[in-house]
N, C-alpha and C positions, 0 to 999 in steps of 0.2 A: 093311333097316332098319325098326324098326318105329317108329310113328306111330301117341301117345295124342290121339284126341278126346275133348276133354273139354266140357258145355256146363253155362252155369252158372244156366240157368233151368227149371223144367219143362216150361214150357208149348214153347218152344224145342229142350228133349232128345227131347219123343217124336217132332217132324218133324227133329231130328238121325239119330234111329235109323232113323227112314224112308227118308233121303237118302244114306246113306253108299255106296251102291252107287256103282261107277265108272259111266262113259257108255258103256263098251265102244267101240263103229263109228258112235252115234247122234251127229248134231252138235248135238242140245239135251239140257239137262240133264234128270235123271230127274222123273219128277212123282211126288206123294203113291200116287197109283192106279196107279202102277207097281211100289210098294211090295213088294209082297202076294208077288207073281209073282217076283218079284227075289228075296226071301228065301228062296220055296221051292224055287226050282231054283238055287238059291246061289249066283247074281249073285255075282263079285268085288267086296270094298267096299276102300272107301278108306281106313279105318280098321279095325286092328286089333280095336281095341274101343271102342263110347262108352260114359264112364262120367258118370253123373250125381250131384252132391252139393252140399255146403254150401259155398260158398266160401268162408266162417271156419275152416272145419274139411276142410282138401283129402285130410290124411290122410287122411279115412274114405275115401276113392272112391278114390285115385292113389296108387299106391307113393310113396315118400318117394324121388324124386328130383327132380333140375332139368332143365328144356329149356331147350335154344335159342331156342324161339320163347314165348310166352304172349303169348294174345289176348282180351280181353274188352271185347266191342264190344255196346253197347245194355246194360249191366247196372248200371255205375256210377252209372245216373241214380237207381236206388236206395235210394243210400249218400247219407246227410249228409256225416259227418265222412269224409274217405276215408284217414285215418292207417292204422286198421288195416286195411281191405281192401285196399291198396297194397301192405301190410308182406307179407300173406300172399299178394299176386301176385310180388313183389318176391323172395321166399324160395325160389321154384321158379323165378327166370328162370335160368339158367344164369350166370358171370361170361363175358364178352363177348357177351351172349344177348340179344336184344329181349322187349321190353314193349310191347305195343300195345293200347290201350285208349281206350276212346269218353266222353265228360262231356258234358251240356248245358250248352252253354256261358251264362252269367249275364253278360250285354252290361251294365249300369250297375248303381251302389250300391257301399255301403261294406261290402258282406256277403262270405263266405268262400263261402258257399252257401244257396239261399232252395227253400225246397220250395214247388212252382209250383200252382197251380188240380189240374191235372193228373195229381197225387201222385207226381212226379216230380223229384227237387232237378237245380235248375240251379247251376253252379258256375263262382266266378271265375277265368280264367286265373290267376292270381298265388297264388290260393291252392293249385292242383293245382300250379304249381312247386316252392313252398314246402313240399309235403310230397312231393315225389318227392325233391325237394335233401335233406330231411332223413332220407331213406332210404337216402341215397348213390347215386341214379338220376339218370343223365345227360337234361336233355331235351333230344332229336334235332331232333324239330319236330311244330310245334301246325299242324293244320289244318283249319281253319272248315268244317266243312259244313248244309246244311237237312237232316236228318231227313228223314224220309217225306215 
């Protein structure tokens, strides 16, 4: 079976492309400086291929199909409104397929989303419901974590 990695930042794709190596026999995972040597005696990866792009535009980098899985974790904090970046993770999840994706979460106010000190928007629970409902996306379950 093949398995698309795909990562939706750059700074994130080039340590994607570094890491996709299996662990082989080792019981810790690969490091950056194993990279090198992994590539050129062609280390098994984990991934078919990583493809890096726009995530408004998945076209350009992914064949035009659905998975099972999509994941987008650490990149929503990006997005204000998240109607359309939803729509277009929402269009490749496969029908009975997961979505799994990360928001900073906005603890008090009467805002949908507030872009923080940090240039990073935080976002209200109710309003990430509110546009998963109107995408026709079920939510499974919200859960709270601290970041870094």
């Amino acid at each position: 079976a093949s398995l698309d990695g795909v990562d939706l930042s750059s700074k994130m794709a080039a340590l994607a492309e570094e890491l996709v190596f299996e662990d082989g026999d080792t019981q810790k995972p690969p490091v950056r400086a194993d990279a090198a040597v992994r590539k050129a005696t062609k280390w098994p990866t984990v991934y078919d291929r990583v493809a890096v792009g726009d995530l408004l535009h998945l076209d350009d980098a992914l064949p035009p199909r659905t998975y099972d899985l999509v994941v987008s974790a650490d990149v929503l904090c990006y997005f204000g409104p998240l109607d359309e970046v939803l729509e277009c993770l929402a269009e490749r999840t496969a029908p009975g397929g997961d979505l799994i994706f990360s928001v900073e979460t906005l603890l008090e106010g009467d805002w949908r989303y507030v872009l923080q000190a940090i240039n990073r928007y935080a976002h209200h629970r109710d309003y990430v419901v509110e546009v998963a409902t109107r995408l026709g996306l079920e939510s499974v379950a919200a859960t709270p974590f601290q970041p870094r």
